[in-house]
C-alpha positions as CSV (number, residue, x, y, z in Angstrom):
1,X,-28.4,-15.9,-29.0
2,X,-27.3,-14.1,-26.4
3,X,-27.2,-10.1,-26.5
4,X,-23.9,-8.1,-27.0
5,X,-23.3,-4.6,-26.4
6,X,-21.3,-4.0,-29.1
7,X,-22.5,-3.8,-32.9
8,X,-20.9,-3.3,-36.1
9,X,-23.0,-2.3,-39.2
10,X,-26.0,-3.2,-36.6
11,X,-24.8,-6.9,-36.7
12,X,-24.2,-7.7,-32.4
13,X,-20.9,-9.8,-31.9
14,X,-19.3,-11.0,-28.7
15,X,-15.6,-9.2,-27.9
16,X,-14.5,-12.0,-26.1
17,X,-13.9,-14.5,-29.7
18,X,-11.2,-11.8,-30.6
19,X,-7.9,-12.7,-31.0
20,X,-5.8,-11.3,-28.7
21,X,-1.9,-10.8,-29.2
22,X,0.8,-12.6,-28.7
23,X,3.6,-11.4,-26.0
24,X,6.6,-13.6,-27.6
25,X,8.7,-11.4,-30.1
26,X,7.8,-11.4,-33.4
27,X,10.0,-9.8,-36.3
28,X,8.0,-6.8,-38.4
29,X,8.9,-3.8,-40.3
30,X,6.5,-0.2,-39.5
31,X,7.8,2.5,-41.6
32,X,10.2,1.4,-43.0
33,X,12.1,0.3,-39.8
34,X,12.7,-3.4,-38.6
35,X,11.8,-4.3,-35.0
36,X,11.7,-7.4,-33.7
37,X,9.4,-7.4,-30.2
38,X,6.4,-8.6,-29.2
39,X,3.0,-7.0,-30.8
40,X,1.2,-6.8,-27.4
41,X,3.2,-4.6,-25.2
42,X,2.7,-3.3,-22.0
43,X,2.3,1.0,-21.5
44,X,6.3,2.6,-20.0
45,X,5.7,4.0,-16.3
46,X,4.4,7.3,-15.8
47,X,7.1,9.9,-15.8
48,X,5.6,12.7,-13.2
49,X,9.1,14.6,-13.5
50,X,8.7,14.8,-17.4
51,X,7.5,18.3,-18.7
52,X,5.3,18.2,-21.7
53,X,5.0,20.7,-24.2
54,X,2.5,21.6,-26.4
55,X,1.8,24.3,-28.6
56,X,4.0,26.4,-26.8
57,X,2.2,25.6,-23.2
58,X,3.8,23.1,-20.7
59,X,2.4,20.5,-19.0
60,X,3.0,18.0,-16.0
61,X,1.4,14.5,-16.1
62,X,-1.1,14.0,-13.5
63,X,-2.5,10.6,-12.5
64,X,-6.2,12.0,-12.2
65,X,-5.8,13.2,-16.0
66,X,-4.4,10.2,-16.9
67,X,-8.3,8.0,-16.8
C-alpha cells in the first residue's frame, strides 16, 4: 500500500478516488432558495476597485493577501 499524506481517524487514504463535481447545471434548493447551476463553480475575478468593510475598518483587495 502505498503511503498517503492525508489521514482521517489515523486510517491513510488517497485524495485522488474523490469524486469531484460536476460543471453541467444541476437543479438544488440551499435555504430555502432554488438555483439551478452547476455545483463546481469557478471563483468571480478579483475586484481591486471594491472597498471592503469590516467592523467599521476599510479594506482594498490585494493580490499578495489573496494566497
Amino acid at each position: 500500500m502505498a503511503t498517503s499524506k492525508l489521514r482521517y481517524r489515523g486510517i491513510p487514504y488517497d485524495a485522488s478516488q474523490h469524486e469531484h463535481p460536476s460543471s453541467e447545471a444541476v437543479e438544488h434548493t440551499y435555504r430555502g432558495r432554488h438555483y439551478v447551476a452547476p455545483l463546481k463553480h469557478e471563483p468571480a475575478p478579483v475586484d481591486p476597485s471594491l472597498e471592503l468593510h469590516y467592523r467599521g475598518a476599510v479594506y482594498h483587495h490585494s493580490a499578495g493577501q489573496a494566497a
